[in-house]
PDB file of N, H, CA, C and O in Angstrom:
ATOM      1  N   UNK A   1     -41.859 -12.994   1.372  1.00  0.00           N
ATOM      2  CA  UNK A   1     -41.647 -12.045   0.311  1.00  0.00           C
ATOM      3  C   UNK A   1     -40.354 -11.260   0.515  1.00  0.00           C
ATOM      4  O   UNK A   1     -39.816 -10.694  -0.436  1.00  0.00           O
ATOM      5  N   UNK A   2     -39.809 -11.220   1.854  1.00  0.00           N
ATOM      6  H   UNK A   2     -40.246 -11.679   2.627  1.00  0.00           H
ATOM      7  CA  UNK A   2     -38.626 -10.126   2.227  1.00  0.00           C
ATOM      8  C   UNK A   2     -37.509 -11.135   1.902  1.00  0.00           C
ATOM      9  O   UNK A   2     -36.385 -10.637   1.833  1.00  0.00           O
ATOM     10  N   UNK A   3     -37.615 -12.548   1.677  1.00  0.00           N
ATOM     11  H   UNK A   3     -38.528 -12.952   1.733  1.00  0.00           H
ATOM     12  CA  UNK A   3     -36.307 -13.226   1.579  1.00  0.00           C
ATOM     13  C   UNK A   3     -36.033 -12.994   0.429  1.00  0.00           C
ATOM     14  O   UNK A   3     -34.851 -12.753   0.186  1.00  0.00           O
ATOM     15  N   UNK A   4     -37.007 -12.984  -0.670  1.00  0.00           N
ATOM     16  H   UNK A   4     -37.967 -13.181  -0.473  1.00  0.00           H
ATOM     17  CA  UNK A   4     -37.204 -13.096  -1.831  1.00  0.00           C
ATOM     18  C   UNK A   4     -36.471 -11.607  -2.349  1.00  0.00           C
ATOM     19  O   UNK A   4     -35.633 -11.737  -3.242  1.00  0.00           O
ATOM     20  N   UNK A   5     -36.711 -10.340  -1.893  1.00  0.00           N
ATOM     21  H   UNK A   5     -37.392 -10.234  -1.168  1.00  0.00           H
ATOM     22  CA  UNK A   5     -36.280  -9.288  -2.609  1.00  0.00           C
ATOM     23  C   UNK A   5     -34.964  -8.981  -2.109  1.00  0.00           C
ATOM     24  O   UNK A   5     -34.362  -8.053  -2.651  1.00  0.00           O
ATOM     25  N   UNK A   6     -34.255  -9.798  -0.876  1.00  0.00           N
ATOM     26  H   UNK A   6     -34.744 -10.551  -0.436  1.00  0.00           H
ATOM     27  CA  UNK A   6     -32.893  -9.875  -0.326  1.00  0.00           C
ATOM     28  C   UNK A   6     -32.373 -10.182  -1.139  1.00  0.00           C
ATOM     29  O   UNK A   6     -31.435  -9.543  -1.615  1.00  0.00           O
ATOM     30  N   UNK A   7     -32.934 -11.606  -1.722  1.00  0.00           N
ATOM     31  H   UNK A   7     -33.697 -12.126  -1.336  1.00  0.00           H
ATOM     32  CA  UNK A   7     -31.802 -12.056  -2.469  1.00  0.00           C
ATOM     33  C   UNK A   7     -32.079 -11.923  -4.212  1.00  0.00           C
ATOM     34  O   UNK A   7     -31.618 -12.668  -5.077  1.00  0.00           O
ATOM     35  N   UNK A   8     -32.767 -11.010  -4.357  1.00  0.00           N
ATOM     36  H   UNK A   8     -33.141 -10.404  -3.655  1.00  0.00           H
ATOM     37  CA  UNK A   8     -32.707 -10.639  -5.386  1.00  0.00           C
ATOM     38  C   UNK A   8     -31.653  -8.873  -5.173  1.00  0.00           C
ATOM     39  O   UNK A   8     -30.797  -8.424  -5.936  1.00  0.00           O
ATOM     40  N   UNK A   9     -32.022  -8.459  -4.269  1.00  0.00           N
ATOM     41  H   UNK A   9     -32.717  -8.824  -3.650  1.00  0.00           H
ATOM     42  CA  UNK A   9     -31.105  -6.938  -3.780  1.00  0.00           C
ATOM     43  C   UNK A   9     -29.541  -8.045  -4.314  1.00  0.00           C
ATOM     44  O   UNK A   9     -28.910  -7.809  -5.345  1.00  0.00           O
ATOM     45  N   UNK A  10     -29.266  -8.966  -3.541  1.00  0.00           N
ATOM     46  H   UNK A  10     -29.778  -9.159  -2.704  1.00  0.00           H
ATOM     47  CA  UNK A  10     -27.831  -9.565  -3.166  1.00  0.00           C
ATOM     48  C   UNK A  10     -27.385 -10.190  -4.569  1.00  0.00           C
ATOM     49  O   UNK A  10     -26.182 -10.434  -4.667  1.00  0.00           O
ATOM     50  N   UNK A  11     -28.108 -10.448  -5.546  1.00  0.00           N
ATOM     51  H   UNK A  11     -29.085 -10.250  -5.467  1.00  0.00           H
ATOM     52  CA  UNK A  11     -28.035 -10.830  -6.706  1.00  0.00           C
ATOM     53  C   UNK A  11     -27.694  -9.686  -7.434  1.00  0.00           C
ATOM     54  O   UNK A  11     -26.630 -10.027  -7.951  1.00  0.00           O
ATOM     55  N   UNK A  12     -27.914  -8.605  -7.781  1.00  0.00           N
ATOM     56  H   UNK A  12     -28.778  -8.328  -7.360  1.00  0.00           H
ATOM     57  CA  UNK A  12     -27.945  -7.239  -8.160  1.00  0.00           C
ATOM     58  C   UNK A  12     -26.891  -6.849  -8.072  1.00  0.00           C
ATOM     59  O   UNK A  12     -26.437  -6.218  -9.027  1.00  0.00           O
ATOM     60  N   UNK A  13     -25.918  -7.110  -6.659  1.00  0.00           N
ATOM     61  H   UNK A  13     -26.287  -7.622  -5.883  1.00  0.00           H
ATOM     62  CA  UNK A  13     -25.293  -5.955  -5.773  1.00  0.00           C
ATOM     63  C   UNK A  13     -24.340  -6.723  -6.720  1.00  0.00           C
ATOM     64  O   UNK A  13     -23.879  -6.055  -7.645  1.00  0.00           O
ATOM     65  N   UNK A  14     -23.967  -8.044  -6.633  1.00  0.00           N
ATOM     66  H   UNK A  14     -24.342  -8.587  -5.882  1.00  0.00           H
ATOM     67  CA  UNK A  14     -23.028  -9.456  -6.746  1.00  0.00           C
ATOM     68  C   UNK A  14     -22.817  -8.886  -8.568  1.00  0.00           C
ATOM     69  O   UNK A  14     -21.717  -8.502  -8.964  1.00  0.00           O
ATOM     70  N   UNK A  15     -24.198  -8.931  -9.598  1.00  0.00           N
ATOM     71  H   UNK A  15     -25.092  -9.243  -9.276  1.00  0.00           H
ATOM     72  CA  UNK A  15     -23.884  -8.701 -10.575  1.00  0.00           C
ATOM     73  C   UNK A  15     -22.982  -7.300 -10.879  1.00  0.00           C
ATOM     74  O   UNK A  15     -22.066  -7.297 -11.702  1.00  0.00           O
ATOM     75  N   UNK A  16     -23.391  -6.069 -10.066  1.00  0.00           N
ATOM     76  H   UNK A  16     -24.135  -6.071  -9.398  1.00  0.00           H
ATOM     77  CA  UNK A  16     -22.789  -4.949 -10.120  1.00  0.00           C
ATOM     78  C   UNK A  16     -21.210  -5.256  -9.802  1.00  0.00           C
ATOM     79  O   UNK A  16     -20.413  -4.779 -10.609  1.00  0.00           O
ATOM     80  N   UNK A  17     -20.826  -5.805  -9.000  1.00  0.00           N
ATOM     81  H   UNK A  17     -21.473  -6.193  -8.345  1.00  0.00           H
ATOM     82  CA  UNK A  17     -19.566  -5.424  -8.331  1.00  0.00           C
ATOM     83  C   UNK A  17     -18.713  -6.827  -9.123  1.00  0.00           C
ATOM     84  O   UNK A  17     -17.565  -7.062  -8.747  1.00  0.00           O
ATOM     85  N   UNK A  18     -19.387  -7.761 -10.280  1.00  0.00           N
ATOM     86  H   UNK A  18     -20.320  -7.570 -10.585  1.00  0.00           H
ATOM     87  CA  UNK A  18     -18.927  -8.502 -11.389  1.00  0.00           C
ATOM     88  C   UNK A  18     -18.144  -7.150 -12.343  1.00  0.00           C
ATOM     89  O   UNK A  18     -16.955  -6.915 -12.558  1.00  0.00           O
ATOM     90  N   UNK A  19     -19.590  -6.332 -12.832  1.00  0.00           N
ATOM     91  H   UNK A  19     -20.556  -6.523 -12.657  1.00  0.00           H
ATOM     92  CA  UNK A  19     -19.269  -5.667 -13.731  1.00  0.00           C
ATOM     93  C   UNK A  19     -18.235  -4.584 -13.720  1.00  0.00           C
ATOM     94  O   UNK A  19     -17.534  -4.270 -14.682  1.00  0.00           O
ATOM     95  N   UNK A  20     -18.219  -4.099 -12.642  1.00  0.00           N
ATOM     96  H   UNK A  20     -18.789  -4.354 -11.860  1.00  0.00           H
ATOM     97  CA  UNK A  20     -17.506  -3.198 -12.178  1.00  0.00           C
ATOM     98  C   UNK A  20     -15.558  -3.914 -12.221  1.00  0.00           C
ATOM     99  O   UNK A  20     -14.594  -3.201 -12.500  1.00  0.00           O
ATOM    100  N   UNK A  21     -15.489  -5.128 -11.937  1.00  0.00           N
ATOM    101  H   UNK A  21     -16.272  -5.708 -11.711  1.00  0.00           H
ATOM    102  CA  UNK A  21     -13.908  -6.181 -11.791  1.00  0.00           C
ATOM    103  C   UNK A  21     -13.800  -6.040 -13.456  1.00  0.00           C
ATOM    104  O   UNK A  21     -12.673  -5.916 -13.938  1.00  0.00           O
ATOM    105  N   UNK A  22     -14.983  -6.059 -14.344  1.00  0.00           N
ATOM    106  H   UNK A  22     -15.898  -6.159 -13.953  1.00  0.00           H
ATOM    107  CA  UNK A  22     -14.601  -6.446 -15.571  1.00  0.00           C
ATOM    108  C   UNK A  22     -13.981  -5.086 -16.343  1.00  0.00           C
ATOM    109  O   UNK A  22     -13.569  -5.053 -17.502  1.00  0.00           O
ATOM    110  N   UNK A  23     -14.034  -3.847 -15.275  1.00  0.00           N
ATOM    111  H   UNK A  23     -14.369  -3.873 -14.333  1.00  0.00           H
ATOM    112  CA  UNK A  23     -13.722  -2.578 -16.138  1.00  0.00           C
ATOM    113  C   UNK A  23     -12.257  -2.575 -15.460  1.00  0.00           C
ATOM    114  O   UNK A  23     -11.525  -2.347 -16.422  1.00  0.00           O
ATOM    115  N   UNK A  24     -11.712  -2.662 -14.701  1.00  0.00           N
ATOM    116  H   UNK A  24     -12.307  -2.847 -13.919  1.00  0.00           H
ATOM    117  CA  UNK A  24     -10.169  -2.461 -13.853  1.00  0.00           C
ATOM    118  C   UNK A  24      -9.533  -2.934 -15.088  1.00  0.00           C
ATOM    119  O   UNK A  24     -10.205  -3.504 -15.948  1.00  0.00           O
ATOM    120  N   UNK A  25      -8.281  -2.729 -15.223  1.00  0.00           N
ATOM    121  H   UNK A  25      -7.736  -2.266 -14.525  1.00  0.00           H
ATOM    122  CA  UNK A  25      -7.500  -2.724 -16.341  1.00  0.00           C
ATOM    123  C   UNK A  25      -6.393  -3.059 -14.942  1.00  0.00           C
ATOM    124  O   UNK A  25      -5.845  -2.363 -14.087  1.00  0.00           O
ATOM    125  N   UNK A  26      -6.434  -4.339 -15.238  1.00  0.00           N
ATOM    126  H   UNK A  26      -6.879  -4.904 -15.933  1.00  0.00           H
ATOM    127  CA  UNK A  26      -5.034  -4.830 -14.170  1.00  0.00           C
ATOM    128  C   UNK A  26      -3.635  -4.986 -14.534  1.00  0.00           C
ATOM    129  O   UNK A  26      -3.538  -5.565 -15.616  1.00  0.00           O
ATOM    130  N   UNK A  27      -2.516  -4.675 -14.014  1.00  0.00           N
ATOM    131  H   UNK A  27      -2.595  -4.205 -13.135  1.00  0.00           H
ATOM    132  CA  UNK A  27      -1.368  -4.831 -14.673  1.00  0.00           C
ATOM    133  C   UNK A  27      -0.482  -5.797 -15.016  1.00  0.00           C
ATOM    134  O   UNK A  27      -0.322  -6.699 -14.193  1.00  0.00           O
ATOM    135  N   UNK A  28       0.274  -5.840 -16.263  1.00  0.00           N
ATOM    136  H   UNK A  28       0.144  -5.107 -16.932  1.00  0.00           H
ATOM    137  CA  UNK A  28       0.846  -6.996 -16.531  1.00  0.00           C
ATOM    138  C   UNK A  28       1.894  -7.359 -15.393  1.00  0.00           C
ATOM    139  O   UNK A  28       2.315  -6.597 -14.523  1.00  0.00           O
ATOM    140  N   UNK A  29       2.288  -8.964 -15.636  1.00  0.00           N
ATOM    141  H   UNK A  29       1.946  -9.583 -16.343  1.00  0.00           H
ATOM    142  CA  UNK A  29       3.497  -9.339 -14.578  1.00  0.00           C
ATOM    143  C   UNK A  29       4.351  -8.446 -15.080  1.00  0.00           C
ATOM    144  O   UNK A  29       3.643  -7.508 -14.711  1.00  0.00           O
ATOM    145  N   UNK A  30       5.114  -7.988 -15.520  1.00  0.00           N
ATOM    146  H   UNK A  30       5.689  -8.750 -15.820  1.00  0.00           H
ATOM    147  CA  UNK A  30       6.327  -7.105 -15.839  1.00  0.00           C
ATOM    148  C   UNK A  30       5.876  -5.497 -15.268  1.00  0.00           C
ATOM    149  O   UNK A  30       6.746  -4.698 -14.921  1.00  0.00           O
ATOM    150  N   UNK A  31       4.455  -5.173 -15.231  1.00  0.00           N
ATOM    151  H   UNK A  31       3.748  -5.822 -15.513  1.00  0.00           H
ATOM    152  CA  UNK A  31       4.662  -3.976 -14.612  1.00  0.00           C
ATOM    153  C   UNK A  31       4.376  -4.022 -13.106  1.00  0.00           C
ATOM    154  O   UNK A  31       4.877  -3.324 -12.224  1.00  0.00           O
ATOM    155  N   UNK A  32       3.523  -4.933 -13.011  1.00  0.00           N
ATOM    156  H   UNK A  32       3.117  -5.500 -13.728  1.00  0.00           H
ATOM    157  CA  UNK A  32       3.919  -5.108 -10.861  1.00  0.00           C
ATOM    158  C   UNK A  32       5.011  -5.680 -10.426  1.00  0.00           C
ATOM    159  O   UNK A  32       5.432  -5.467  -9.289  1.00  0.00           O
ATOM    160  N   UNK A  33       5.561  -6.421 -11.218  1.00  0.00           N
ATOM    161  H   UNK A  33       5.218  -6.593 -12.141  1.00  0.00           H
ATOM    162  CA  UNK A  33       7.254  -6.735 -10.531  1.00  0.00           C
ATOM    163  C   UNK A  33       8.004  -5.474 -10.657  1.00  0.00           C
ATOM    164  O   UNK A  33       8.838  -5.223  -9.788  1.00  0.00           O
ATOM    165  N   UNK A  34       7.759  -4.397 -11.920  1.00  0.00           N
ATOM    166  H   UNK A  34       7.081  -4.601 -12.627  1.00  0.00           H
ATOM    167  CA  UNK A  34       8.707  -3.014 -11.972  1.00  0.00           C
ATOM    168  C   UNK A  34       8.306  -2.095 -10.696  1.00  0.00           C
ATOM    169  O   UNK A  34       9.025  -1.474  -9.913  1.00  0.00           O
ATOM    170  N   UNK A  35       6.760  -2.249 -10.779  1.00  0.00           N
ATOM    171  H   UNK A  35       6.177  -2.754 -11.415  1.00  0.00           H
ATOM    172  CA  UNK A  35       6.315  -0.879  -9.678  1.00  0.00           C
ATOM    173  C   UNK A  35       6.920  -1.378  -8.011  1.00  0.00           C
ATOM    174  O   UNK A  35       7.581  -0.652  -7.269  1.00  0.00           O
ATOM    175  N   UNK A  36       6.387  -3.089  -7.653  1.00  0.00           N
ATOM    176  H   UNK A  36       5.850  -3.679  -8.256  1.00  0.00           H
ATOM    177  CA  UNK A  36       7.346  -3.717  -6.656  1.00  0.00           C
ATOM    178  C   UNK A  36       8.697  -3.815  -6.673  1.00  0.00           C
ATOM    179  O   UNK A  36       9.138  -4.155  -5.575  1.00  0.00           O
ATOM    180  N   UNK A  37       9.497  -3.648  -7.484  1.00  0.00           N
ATOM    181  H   UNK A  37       9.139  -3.371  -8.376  1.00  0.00           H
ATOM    182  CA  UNK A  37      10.555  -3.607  -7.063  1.00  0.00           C
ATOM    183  C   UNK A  37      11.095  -1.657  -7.000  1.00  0.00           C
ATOM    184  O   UNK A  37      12.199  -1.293  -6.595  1.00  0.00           O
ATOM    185  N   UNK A  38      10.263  -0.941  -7.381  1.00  0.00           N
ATOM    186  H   UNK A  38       9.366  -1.237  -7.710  1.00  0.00           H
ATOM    187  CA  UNK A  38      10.445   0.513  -7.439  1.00  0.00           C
ATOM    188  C   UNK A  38       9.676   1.100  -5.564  1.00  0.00           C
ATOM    189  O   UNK A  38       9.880   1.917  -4.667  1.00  0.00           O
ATOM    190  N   UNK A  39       9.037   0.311  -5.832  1.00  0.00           N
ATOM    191  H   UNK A  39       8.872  -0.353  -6.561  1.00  0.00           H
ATOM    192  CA  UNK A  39       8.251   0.350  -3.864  1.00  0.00           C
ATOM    193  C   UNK A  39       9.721  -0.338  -3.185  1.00  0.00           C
ATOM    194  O   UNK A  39      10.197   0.621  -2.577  1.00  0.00           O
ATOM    195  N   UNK A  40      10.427  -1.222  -3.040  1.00  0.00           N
ATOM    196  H   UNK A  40      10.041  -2.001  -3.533  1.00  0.00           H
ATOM    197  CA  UNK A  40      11.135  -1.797  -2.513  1.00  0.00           C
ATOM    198  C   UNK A  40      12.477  -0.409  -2.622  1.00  0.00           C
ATOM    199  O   UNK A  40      12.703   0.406  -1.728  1.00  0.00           O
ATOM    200  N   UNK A  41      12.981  -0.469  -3.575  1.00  0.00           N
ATOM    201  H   UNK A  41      12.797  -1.132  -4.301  1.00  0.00           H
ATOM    202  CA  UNK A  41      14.210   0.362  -3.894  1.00  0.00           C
ATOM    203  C   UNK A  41      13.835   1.651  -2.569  1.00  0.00           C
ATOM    204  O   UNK A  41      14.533   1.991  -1.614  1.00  0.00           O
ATOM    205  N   UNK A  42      12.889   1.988  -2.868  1.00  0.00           N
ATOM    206  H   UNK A  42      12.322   1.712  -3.644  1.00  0.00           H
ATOM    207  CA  UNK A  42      12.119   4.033  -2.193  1.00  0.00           C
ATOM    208  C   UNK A  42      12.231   3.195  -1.081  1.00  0.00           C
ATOM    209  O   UNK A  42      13.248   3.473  -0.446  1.00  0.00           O
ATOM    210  N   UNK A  43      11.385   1.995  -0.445  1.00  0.00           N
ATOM    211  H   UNK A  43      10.558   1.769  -0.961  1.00  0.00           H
ATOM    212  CA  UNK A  43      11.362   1.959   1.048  1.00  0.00           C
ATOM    213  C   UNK A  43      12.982   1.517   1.767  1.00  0.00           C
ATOM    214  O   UNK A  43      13.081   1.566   2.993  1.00  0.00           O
ATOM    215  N   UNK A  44      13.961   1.180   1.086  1.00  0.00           N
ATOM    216  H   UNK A  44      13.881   1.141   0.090  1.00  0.00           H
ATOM    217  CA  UNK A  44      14.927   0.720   1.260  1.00  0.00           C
ATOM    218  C   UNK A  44      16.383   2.475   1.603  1.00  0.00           C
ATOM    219  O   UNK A  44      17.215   2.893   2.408  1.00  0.00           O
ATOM    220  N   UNK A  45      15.699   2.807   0.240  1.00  0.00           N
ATOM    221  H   UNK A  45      15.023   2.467  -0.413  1.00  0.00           H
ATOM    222  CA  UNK A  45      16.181   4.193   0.547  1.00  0.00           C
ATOM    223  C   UNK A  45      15.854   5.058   1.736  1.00  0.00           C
ATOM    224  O   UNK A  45      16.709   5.777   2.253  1.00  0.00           O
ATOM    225  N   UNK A  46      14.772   4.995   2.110  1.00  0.00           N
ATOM    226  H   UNK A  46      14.078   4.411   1.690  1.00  0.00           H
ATOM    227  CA  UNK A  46      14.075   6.491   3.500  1.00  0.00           C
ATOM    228  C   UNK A  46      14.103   5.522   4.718  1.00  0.00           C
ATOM    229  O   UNK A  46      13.944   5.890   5.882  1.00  0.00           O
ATOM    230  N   UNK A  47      14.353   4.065   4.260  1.00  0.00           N
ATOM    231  H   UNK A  47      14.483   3.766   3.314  1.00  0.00           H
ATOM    232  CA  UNK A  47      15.166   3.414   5.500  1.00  0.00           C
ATOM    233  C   UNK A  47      16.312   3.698   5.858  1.00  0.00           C
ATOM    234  O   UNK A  47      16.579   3.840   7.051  1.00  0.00           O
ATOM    235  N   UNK A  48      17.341   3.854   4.760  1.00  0.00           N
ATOM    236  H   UNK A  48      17.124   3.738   3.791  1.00  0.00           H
ATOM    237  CA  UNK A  48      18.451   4.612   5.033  1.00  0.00           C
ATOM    238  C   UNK A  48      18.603   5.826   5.398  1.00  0.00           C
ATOM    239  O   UNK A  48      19.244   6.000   6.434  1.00  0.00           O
ATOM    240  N   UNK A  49      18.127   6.897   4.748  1.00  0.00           N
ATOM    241  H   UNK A  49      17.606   6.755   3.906  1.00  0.00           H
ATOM    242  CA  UNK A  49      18.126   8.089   5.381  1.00  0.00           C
ATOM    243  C   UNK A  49      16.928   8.106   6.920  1.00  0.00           C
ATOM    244  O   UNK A  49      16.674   9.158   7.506  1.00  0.00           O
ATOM    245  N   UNK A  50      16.540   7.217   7.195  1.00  0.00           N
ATOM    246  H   UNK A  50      16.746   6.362   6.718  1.00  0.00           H
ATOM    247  CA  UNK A  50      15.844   7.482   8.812  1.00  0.00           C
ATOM    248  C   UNK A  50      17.120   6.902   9.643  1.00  0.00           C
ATOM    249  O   UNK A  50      17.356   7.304  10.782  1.00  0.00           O
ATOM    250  N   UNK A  51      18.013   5.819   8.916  1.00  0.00           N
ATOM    251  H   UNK A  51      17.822   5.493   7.990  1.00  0.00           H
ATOM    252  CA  UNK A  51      18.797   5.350  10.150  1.00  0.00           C
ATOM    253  C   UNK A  51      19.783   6.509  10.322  1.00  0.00           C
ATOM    254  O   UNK A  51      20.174   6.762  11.462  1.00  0.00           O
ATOM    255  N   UNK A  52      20.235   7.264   9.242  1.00  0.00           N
ATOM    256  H   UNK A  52      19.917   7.059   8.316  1.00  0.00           H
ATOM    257  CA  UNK A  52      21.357   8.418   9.414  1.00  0.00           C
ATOM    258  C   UNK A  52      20.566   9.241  10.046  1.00  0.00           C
ATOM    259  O   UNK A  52      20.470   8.387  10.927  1.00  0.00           O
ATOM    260  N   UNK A  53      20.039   9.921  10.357  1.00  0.00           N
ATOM    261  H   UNK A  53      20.117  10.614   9.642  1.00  0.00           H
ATOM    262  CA  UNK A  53      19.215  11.089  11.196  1.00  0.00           C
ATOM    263  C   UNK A  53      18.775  10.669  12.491  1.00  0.00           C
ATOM    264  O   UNK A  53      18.459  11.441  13.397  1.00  0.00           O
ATOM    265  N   UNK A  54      18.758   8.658  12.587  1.00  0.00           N
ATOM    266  H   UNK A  54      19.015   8.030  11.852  1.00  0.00           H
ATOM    267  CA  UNK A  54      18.872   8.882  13.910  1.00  0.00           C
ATOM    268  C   UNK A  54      20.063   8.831  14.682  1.00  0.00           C
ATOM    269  O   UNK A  54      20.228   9.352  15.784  1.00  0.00           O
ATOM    270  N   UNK A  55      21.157   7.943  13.806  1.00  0.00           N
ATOM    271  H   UNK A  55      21.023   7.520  12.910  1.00  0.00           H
ATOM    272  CA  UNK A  55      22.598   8.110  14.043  1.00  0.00           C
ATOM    273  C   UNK A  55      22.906   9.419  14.652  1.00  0.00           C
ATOM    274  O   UNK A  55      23.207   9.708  15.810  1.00  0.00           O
ATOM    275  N   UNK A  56      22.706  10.392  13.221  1.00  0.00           N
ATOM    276  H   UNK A  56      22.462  10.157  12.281  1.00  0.00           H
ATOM    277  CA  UNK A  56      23.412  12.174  13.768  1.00  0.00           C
ATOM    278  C   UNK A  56      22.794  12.424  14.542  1.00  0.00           C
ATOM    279  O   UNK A  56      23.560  13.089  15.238  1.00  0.00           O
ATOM    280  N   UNK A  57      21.320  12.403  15.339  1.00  0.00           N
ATOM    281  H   UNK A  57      20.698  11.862  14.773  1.00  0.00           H
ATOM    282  CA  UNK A  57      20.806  12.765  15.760  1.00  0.00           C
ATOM    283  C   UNK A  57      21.266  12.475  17.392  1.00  0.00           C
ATOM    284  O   UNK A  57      21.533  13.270  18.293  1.00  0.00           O
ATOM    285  N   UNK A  58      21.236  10.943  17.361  1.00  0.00           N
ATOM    286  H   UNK A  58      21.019  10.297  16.629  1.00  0.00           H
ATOM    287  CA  UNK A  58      21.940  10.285  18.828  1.00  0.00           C
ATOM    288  C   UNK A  58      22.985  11.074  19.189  1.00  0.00           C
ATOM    289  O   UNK A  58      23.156  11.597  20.290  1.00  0.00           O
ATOM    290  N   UNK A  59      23.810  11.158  18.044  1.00  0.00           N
ATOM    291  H   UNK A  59      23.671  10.733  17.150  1.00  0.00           H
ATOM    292  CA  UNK A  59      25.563  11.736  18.289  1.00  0.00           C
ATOM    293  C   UNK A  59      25.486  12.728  18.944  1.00  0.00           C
ATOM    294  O   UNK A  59      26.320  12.934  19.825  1.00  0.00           O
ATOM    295  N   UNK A  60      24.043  13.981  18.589  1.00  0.00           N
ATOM    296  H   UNK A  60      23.365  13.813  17.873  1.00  0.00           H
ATOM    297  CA  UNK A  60      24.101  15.150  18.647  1.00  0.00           C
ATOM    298  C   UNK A  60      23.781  15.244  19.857  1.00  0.00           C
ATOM    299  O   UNK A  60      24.227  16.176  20.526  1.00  0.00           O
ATOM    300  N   UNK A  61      22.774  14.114  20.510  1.00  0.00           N
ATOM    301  H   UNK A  61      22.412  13.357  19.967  1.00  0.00           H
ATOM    302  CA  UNK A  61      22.386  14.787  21.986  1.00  0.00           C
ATOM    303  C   UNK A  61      23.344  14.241  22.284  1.00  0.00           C
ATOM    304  O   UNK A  61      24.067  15.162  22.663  1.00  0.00           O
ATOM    305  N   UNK A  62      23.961  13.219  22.399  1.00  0.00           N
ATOM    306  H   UNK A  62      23.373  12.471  22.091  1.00  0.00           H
ATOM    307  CA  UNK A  62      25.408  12.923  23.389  1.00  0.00           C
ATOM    308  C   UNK A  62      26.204  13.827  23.427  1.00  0.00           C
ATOM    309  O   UNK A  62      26.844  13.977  24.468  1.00  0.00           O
ATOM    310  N   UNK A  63      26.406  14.652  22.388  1.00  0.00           N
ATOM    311  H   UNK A  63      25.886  14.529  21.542  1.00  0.00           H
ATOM    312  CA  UNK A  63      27.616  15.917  22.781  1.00  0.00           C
ATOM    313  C   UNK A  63      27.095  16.399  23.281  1.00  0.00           C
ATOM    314  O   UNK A  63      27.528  16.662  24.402  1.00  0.00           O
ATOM    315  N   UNK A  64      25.443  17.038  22.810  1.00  0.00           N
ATOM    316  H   UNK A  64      25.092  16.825  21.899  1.00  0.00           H
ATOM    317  CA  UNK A  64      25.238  18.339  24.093  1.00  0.00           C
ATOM    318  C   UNK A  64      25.330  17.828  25.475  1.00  0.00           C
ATOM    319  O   UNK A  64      25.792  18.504  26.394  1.00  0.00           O
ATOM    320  N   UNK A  65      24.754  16.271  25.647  1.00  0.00           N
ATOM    321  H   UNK A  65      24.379  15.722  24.900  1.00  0.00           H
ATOM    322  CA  UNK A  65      24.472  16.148  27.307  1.00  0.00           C
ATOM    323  C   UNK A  65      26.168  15.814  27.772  1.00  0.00           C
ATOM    324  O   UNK A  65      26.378  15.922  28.980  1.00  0.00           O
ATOM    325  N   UNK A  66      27.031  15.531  27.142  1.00  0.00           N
ATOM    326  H   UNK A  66      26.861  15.443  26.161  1.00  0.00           H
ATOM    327  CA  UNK A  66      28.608  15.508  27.523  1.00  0.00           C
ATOM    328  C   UNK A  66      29.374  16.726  27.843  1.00  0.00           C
ATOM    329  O   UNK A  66      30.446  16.733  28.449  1.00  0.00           O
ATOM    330  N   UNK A  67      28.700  17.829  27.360  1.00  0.00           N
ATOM    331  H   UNK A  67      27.829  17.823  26.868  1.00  0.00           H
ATOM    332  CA  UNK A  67      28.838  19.295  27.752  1.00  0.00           C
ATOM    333  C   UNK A  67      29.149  19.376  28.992  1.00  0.00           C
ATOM    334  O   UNK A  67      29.311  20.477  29.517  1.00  0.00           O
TER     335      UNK A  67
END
C-alpha cells in the first residue's frame, strides 16, 4: 500500500512542478542574447576596473616599500 501512495505522492509532485514550467514566461532569442551580451559587456568592464586598482595599487606599495 506504501508503494502505491509514493507513487501516487511522485505523480502529484511531477504534475505540480509540469504546471508550475507552464506559468514561466521564458525569454525570446533576441532578449537572452541582449541580456547575455549586457552580462558580458558589465563583466568585461569591473574586469577592467579590478585590473587598474590592482595595477595602482601594486605601484603604490612599491613606492612606499622603495621609501
Amino acid at each position: 500500500m506504501s508503494n502505491t501512495s509514493e507513487k501516487s505522492k511522485m505523480k502529484d509532485w511531477f504534475k505540480a512542478v509540469r504546471a508550475q514550467f507552464r506559468r514561466i514566461i521564458w525569454p525570446t532569442k533576441e532578449e537572452a542574447a541582449r541580456e547575455t551580451a549586457v552580462v558580458l559587456v558589465v563583466t568585461l568592464i569591473i574586469g577592467a576596473v579590478i585590473a587598474l586598482l590592482d595595477r595602482g595599487l601594486l605601484t603604490l606599495v612599491d613606492l612606499i616599500i622603495t621609501l
